[in-house]
C-alpha positions in Angstrom: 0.0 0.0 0.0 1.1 3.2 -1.1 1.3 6.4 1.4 0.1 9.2 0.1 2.0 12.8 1.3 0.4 15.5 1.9 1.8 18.8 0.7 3.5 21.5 2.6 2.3 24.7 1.4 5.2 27.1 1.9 4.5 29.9 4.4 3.8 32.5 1.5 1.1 30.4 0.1 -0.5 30.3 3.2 -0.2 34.3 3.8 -1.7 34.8 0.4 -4.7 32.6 1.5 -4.9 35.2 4.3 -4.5 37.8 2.3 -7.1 36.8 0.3 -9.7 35.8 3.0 -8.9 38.8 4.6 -9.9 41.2 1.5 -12.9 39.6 0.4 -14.5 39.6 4.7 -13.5 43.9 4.6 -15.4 43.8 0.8 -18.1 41.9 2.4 -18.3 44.2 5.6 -18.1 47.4 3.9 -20.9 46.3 1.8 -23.3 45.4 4.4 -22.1 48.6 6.5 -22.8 51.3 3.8 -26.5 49.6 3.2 -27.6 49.8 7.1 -26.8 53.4 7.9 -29.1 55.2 5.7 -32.5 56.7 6.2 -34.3 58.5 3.5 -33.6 58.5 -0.1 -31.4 60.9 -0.5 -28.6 59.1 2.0 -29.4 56.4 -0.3 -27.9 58.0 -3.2 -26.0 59.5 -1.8 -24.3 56.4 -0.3 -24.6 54.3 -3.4 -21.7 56.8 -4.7 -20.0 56.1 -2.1 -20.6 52.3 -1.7 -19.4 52.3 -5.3 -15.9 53.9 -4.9 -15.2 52.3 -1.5 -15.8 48.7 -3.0 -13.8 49.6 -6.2 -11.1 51.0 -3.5 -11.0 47.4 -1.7 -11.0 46.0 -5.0 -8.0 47.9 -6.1 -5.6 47.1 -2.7 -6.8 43.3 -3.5 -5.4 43.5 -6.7 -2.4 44.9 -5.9 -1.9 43.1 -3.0 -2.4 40.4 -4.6 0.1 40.9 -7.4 3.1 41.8 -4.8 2.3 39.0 -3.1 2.5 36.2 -6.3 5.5 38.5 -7.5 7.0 37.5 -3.9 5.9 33.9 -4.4 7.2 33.3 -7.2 10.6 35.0 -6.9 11.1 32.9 -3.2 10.2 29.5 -5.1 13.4 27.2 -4.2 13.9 25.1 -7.1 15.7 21.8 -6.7 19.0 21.8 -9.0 19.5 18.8 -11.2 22.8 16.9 -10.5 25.7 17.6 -13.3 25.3 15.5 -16.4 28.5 13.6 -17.2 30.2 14.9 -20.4 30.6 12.5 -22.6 33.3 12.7 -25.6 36.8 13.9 -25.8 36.6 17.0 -23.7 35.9 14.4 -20.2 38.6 15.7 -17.9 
């Protein structure tokens, strides 16, 4: 019977799963915030504006976040060398 290993995620995998979790509960909050505040139409439209630019704003830091974060992943990725092929021919020392 085979054993099957599990994975280790690195530690920068896991703190863009964070990352990511983290973003998307303040986009979630901030949503739900902005709806519960108003009273009148007016604050409405008002907040709807407002709403708009803030989620677009969370969005944006997400993004970019993001991007640093997979630019950081990927330049930390520890790569295992290949051993030294043997030369073959007349220039084997």
């Amino acid at each position: 019977m085979r054993s099957r290993r599990i994975p280790r995620w690195r530690l920068l995998t896991w703190v863009i799963l964070a990352f990511n979790l983290a973003m998307l509960l303040w986009l979630v909050i901030a949503l739900d915030e902005a709806g519960e505040r108003c009273v009148g139409e007016l604050c409405r439209d008002a907040n709807d504006l407002g709403s708009t630019v803030g989620a677009w704003l969370v969005i944006f830091f997400w993004l970019a976040g993001v991007v640093l974060l997979g630019v950081a992943w990927l330049v930390t990725h520890r790569t295992e060398r290949p051993e030294p092929r043997h030369r073959r021919g007349w220039h084997r020392h």
